[in-house]
LOLOKOL-269678 format. One line per field, with one value per residue (C-alpha): residue number from 1; y, z, x. Coordinates in steps of 0.25 Angstrom, whole numbers. Layout:
i = NUM;...
py = Y;...
pz = Z;...
px = X;...
end
This chain:
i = 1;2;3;4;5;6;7;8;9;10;11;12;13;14;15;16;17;18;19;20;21;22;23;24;25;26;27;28;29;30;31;32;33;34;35;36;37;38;39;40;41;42;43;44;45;46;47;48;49;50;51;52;53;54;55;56;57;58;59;60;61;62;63;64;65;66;67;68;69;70;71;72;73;74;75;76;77;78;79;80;81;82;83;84;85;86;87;88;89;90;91;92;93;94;95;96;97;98;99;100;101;102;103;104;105;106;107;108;109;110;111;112;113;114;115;116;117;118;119;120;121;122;123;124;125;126;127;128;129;130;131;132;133;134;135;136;137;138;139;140;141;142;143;144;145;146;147;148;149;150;151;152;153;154;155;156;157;158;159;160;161;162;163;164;165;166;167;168;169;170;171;172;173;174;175;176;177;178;179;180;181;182;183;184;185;186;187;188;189;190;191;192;193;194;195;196;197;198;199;200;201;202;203;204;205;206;207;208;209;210;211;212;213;214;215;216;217;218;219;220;221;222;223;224;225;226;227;228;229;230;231;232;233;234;235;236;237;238;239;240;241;242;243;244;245;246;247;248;249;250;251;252;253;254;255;256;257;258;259;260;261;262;263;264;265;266;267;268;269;270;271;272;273;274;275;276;277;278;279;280;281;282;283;284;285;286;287;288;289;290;291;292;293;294;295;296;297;298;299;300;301;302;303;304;305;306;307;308;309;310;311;312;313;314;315;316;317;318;319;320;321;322;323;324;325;326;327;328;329;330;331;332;333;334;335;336;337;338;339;340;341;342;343;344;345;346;347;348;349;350;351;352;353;354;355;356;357;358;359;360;361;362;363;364;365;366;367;368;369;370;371;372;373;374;375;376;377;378;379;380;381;382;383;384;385;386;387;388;389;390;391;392;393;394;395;396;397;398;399;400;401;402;403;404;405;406;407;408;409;410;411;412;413;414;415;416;417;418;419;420;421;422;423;424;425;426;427;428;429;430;431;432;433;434;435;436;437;438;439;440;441;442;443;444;445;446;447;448;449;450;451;452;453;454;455;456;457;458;459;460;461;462;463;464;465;466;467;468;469;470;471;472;473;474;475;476;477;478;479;480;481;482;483;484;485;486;487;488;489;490;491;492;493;494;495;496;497;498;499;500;501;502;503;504;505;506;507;508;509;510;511;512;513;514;515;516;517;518;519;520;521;522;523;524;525;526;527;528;529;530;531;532;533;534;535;536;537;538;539;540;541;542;543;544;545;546;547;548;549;550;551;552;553;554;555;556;557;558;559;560;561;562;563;564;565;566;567;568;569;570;571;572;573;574;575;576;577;578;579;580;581;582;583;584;585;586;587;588;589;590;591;592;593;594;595;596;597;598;599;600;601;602;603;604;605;606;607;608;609;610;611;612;613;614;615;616;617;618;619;620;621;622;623;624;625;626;627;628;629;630;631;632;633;634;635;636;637;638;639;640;641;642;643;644;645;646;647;648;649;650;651;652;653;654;655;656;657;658;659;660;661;662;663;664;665;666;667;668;669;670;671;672;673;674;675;676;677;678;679;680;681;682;683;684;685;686;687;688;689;690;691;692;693;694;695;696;697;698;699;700;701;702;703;704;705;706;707;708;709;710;711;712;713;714;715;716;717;718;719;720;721;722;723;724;725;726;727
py = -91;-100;-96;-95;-93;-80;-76;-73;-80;-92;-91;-83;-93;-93;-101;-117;-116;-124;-117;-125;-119;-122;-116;-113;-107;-101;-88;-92;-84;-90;-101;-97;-102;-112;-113;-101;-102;-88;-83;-74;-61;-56;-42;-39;-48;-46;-52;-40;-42;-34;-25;-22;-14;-18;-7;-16;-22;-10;6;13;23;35;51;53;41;47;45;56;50;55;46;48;35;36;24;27;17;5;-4;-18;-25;-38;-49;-48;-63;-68;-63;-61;-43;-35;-22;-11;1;9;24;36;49;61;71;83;86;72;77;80;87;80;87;85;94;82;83;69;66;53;42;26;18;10;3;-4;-16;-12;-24;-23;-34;-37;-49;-58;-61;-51;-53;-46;-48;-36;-30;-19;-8;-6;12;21;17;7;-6;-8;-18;-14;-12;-1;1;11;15;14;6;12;18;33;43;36;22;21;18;12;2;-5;-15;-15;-27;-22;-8;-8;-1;-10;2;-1;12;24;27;14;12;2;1;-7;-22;-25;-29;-19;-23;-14;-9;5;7;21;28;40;53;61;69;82;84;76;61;61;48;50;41;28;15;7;-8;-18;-26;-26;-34;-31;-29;-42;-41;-43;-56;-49;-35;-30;-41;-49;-51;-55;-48;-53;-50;-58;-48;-58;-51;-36;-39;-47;-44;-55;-52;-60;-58;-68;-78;-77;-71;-60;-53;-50;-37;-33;-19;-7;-9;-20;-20;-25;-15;-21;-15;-15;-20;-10;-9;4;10;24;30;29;42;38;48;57;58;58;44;34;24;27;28;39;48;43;55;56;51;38;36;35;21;25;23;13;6;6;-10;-4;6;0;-11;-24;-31;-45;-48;-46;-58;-56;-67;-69;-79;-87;-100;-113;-125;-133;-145;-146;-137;-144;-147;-164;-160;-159;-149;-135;-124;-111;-99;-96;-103;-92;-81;-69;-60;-49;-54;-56;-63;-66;-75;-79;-89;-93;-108;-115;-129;-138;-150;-162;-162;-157;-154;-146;-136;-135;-121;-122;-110;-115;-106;-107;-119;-125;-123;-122;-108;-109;-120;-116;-128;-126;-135;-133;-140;-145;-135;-127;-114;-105;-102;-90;-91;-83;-87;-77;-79;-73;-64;-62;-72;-70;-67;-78;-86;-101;-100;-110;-112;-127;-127;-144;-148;-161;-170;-172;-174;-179;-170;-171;-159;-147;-134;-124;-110;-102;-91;-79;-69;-58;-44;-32;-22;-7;-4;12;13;23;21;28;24;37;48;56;60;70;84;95;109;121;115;116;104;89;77;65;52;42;28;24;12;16;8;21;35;41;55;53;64;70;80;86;88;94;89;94;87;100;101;107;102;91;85;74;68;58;46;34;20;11;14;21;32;47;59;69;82;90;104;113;127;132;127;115;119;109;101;87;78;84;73;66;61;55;47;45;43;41;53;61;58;64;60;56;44;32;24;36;28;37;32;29;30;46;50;60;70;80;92;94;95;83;74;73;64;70;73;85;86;100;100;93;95;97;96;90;84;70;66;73;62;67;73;78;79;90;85;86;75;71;57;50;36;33;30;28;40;38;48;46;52;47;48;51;36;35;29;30;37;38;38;37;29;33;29;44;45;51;66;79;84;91;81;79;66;64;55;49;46;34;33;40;51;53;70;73;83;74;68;67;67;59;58;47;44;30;27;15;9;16;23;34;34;37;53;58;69;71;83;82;86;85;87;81;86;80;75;62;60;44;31;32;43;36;28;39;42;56;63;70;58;45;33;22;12;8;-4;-3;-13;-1;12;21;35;46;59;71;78;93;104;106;111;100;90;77;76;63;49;39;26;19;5;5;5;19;15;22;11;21;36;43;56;64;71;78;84;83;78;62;55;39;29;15;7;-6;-8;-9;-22;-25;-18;-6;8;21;32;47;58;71;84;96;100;89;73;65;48;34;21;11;-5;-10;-22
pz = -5;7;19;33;45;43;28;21;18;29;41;52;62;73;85;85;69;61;49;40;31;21;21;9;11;-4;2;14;16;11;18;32;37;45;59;56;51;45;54;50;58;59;64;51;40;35;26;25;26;25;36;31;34;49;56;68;58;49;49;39;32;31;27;37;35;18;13;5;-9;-17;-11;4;12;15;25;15;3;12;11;12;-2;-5;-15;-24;-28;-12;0;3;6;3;8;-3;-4;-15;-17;-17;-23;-14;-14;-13;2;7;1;11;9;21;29;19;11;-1;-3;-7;-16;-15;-7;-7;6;17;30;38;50;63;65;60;60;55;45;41;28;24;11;6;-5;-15;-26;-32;-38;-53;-48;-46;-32;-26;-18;-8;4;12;25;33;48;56;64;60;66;80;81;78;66;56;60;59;47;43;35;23;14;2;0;-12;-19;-34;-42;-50;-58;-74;-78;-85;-81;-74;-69;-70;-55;-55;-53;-46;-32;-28;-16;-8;6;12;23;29;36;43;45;54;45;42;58;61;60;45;37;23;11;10;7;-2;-8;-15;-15;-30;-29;-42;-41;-42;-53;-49;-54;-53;-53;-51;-43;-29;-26;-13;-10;-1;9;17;26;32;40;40;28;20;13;3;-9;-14;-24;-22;-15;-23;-19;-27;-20;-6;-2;8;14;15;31;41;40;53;59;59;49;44;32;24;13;4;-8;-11;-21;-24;-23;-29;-40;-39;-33;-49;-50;-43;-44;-59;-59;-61;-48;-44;-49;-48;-59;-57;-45;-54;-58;-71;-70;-60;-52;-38;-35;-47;-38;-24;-20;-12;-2;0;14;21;28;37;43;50;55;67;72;73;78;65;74;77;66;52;41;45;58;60;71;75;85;90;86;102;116;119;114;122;116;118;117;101;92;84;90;81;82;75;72;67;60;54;45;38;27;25;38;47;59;69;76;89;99;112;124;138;138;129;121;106;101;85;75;64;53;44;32;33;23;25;31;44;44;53;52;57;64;68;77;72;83;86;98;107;115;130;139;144;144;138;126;116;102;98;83;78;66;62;51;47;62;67;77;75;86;91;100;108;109;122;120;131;130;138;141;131;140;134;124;119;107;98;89;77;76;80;76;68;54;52;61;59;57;65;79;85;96;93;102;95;101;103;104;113;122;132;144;151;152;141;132;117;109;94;86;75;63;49;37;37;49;59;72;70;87;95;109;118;131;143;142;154;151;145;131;126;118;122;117;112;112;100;98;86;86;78;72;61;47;35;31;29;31;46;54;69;78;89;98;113;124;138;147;152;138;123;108;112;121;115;118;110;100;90;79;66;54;58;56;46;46;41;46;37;40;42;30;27;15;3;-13;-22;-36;-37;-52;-63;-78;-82;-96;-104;-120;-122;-127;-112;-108;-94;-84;-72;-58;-45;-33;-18;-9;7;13;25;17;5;-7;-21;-30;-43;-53;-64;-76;-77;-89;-90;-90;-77;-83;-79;-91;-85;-70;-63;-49;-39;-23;-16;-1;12;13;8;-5;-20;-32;-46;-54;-67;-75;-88;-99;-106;-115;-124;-116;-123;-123;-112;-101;-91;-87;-71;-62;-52;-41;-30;-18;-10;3;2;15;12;25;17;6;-7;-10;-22;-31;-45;-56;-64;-78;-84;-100;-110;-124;-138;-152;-148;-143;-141;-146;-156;-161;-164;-171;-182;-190;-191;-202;-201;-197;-206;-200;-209;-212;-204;-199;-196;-192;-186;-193;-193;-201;-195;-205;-200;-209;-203;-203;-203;-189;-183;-179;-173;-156;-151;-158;-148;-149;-141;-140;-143;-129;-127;-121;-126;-131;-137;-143;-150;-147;-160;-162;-176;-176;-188;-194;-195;-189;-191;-177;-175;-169;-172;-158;-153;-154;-166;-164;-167;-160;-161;-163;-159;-165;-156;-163;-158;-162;-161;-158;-170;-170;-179;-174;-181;-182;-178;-186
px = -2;-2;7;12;2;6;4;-8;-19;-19;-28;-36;-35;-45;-48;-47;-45;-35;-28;-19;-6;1;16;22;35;39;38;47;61;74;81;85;99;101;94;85;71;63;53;43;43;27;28;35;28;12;4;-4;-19;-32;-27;-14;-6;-5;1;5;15;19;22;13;20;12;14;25;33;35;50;57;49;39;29;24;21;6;-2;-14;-8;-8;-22;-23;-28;-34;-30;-42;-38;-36;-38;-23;-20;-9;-4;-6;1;-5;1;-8;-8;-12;-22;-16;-21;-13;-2;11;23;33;44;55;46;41;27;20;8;9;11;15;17;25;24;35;35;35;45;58;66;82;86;76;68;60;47;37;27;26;18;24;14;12;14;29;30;40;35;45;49;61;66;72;79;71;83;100;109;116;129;135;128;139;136;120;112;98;96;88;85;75;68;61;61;52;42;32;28;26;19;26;40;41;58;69;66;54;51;62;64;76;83;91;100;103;111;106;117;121;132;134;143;133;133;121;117;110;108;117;115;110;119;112;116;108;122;120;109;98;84;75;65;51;45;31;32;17;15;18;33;40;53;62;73;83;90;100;111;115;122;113;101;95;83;72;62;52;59;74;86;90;100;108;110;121;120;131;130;124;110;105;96;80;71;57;50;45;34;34;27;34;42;56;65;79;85;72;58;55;63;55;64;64;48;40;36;21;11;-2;-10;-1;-12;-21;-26;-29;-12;-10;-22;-23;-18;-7;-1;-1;11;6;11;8;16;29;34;49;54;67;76;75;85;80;86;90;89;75;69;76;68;70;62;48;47;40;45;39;47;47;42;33;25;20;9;-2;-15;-18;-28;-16;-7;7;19;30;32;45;44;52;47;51;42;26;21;8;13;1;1;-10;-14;-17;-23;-18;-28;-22;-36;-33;-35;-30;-22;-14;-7;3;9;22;34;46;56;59;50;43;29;22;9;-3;-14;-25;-37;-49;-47;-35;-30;-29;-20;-14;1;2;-5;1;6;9;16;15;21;13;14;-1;-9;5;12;26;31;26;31;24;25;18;9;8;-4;1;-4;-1;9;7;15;17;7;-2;-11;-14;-29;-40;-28;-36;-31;-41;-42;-52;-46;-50;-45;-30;-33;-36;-39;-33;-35;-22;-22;-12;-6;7;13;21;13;13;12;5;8;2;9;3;12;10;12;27;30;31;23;8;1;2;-3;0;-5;-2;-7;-5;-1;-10;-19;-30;-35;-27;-33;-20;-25;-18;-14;-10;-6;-15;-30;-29;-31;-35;-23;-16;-6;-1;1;2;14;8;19;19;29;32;28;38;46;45;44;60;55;61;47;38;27;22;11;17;17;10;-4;-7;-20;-26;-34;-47;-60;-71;-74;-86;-87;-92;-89;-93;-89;-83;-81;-85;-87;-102;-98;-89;-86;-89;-74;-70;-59;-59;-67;-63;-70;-69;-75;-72;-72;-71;-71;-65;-66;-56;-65;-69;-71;-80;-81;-93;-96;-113;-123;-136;-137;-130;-121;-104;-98;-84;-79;-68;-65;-54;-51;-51;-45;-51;-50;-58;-52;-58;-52;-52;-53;-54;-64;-60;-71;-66;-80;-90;-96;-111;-114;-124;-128;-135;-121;-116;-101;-104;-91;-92;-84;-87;-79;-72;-79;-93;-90;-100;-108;-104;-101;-106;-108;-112;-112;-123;-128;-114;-114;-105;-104;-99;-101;-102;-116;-116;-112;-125;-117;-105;-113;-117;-104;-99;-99;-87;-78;-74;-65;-60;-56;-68;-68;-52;-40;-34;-31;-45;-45;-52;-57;-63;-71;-71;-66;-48;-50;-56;-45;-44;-40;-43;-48;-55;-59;-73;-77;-92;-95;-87;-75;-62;-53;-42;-40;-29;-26;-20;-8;-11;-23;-31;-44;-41;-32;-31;-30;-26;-35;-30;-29;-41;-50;-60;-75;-81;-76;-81;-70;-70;-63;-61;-59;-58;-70;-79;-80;-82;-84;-87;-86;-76;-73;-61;-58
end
């Protein structure tokens, strides 16, 4: 995809270099009206890149931001994740199970096990053209785009209300139980009102309309969509699906209040917690990715682009002019490595719009050029530079449109460096989310920025939301590094999940002063002792039949690094016999995984469990232990012994189209269990498990391709096996 300055894949411009564009425009909003061009607004739109999620543009949901669903918002979920066919980067949200020590039950009294994702924009914005690129996951989660007021209209208890509009509600979802709900971009509007008929001011039940309008089935429904919104006036709200209308929405009350874009991966709650939206409730073997793989269960998002409307004057900016305009005279900003403009243009036919950088010296600091088409459009600019430019007023941005090396006009947009004033800021970065028990003080170190003196305060808070320590101290105006001292009533013990509010106001005021900052979304901790990073298998079997399907592993683990557990099942050969692979998360925890042998397992006592841990950024070397000396038993010794016909066991016809006899000649006790099917090289390629017990039993195997297999006959008393040709 080639795009705007602004989208992915274009340029990292530096000093004194010349970038060229080409502007397609298929992804462009609808037609604007008359006099008015679409603008793209920046603080609200991201293309997402290898350090996505950025936080200055979007609130992470985390534990304490969790809706009344079965699934609790967790920050964990979000990762950035590379094309593996480009270098383009999406935002992944990819739901995870909890152990049961991250487990949480919140005030309302719902424990969760597991949790999906959300974030929204710092910048809210009202009307405008809203777009996001989607791809729904393949698991019983929704992937959703919507947007919601953080505040309600004014006015009396009976007059307010929130709002919200749904861009996109849908499940991807094609497994077992899979709902009508699924696959379809389902629009929507809630008014939020409220009554203050109970004797307080309580909201009541929502208002919702979608005008009628159906859901638009998706084109690609385990793939990329772009799902679309035109929220015209307070009474207008249009759809698209890839570019087409679909339908207008017109809400129960005006909707006029600025809202967020909001990106979600959660459960859906209508009719019942079991419901789902007509799916099945997560559970936890459906994490598993012998169900559904990892890039099956996570939602991607490609980019969110807003743009809004801005006038223009028709007579100078028409597509039968060749002309270019900065969006404004003058631009003041902090000092910044990355310096960004808004040009608007209007052009007869095929032409190149020159953006240059000047210093104060008119010195040339960076070029970008653009082919642009016929039209009147907007373009969004960046100027990514190698270090921040300096204080200092008259810097410069000249937008040309050219027709080849011909200047046809130009305009010029005044750039001021001024100094940062102090603004009221935390930061979250140093809070520890680990303490050690035994202790009832903590020093905990607060990043902060104020322009007015100023008290930082921690509270400590269980799991449950109610009051466990706290601390605060004065800090001056100006920024550094405060140390909050922190006191509980009584000396920590073990546990998880309790959790910081740390927010700062003016001195002489409380929490209530109407310029309190507080870190959001909140940081959870837990109490426990130091890592040490280590693994021990605690359990394991040391012997085991050779037609075992399973075998399952004790160990306990610690780690500070998210890893790669492998669990292997080794021959005297040193050779892998079975194993099993799975990414395990940073904690101290005993767990049990299971190991599924899928092959002919040859008798022997000289056989080894071997459970490895590597952290994902090699922070530590591989953690390893092993049980040694492990003995498999059975009738079925190797594959040499496949190759001796048994006795007591005949299979015809042989070599078969598809129906294969199997007579036991034992004794009336001994009944057939189980029939299984190897390629020669020991791989399972099918089994039949047998209602009616006897001693023969006939299996199709029609299916499989032409060759030679061996089949093995479980009994309950011993294991019994010839090889056949499948004609």
């Amino acid at each position: 995809m080639k795009h705007m300055s602004f989208f992915k894949n274009n340029f990292l411009p530096v000093l004194l270099l010349l970038f060229c564009f080409e502007l397609t425009y298929a992804l462009q909003p609808p037609t604007p009206p008359s006099g008015k061009v679409w603008v793209l607004n920046h603080e609200m739109s991201d293309e997402f890149d290898v350090n996505s999620p950025d936080i200055s543009k979007w609130n992470v949901f985390d534990k304490g931001n969790s809706w009344d669903r079965t699934s609790a918002f967790d920050k964990r979920i979000h990762e950035a994740v590379k094309d593996p066919n480009s270098d383009n980067y999406y935002l992944s949200m990819n739901p995870m199970w909890y152990y049961e020590d991250e487990r949480f039950t919140s005030s309302g009294g719902r424990t969760y096990n597991f949790a999906g994702g959300g974030m929204d924009t710092h910048t809210m914005q009202t009307y405008g053209y809203f777009e996001v690129r989607i791809k729904p996951s393949d698991f019983p989660m929704g992937s959703g785009v919507f947007m919601n007021s953080r505040g309600t209209t004014g006015g009396s208890c009976n007059q307010k209300y929130a709002t919200e509009l749904d861009i996109i509600e849908n499940m991807g979802y094609t497994g077992p139980g899979a709902g009508s709900f699924n696959n379809y971009q389902h629009v929507n509007s809630h008014a939020k009102p409220y009554s203050d008929a109970s004797g307080s001011c309580e909201t009541i039940k929502y208002e919702s309309t979608n005008s009628g309008v159906s859901g638009k089935p998706l084109e690609k429904p385990l793939d990329f969509n772009t799902v679309g919104m035109w929220w015209k006036d307070e009474d207008t709200a249009e759809f698209y699906n890839n570019g087409d209308y679909f339908g207008t929405i017109t809400p129960t009350r005006d909707f006029y209040l600025p809202m967020p874009i909001i990106l979600t991966m959660e459960t859906y709650g209508w009719g019942n917690d079991e419901n789902n939206a007509t799916n099945p409730k997560p559970v936890e073997w459906m994490f598993e990715d012998s169900f559904r793989s990892k890039e099956q269960r996570a939602v991607l998002y490609d980019w969110v682009r807003v743009w809004k409307l801005t006038d223009i004057d028709a007579t100078v900016l028409n597509d039968g002019v060749n002309n270019v305009k900065g969006l404004v005279e003058t631009i003041n900003e902090y000092p910044t490595n990355k310096l960004s403009a808004t040009v608007i243009y209007s052009a007869t036919a095929n032409k190149n719009v020159v953006a240059t950088l000047y210093d104060p010296s008119n010195n040339v600091l960076a070029v970008q050029n653009f082919e642009v088409t016929k039209g009147v459009r907007s373009i969004f600019t960046e100027f990514n530079l190698d270090s921040d430019l300096a204080i200092a007023n008259n810097y410069k941005i000249v937008f040309e449109i050219k027709e080849g090396t011909t200047l046809l006009t130009s305009d010029t947009t005044i750039v001021n460096i001024v100094t940062k004033p102090l603004e009221k800021k935390l930061w979250r970065d140093g809070i520890p989310t680990s303490l050690v028990p035994g202790f009832n003080t903590y020093d905990i170190d607060v990043k902060y920025e104020t322009d007015v003196n100023s008290t930082l305060v921690i509270e400590v808070r269980k799991p449950d939301g109610s009051w466990f320590g706290g601390g605060n101290k004065n800090v001056t105006a100006g920024n550094g590094v405060a140390t909050v001292t922190i006191n509980t009533p009584q000396v920590t013990t073990v546990a998880a999940n309790y959790f910081y509010k740390v927010y700062m106001y003016r001195q002489g005021m409380d929490w209530r002063d109407p310029l309190n900052v507080s870190i959001s979304p909140t940081i959870y901790f837990n109490v426990e002792e130091p890592i040490t990073p280590s693994i021990s298998i605690t359990s394991a079997p040391t012997e085991f039949k050779q037609d075992i399907s399973k075998i399952d592993v004790e160990f306990n683990y610690a780690t500070t690094k998210n890893g790669i557990l492998n669990i292997e099942l080794i021959n005297n050969l040193d050779q892998v016999v079975a194993s099993e692979t799975r990414t395990e998360r940073i904690g101290s925890r005993t767990l049990t995984r299971s190991v599924t042998l899928n092959s002919i397992i040859n008798p022997g006592d000289d056989y080894k469990i071997t459970v490895k841990f590597s952290p994902e950024d090699g922070s530590f070397e591989d953690l390893i232990d092993t049980v040694y000396n492990v003995n498999v038993t059975g009738d079925v010794v190797s594959v040499d012994d496949f190759m001796n016909s048994n006795d007591k066991m005949s299979i015809y016809p042989n070599p078969t189209k598809g129906a294969l006899t199997i007579n036991l000649d034992v004794a009336s006790m001994v009944v057939i269990q189980q029939i299984e099917v190897f390629s020669l090289d020991g791989k399972k390629v099918t089994s039949f498990n047998l209602e009616e017990k006897k001693s023969s039993s006939v299996i199709d195997v029609s299916q499989l391709e032409k060759g030679v297999y061996f089949v093995k006959v479980i009994t309950n008393k011993l294991v019994y096996s010839k090889i056949f040709i499948k004609k």
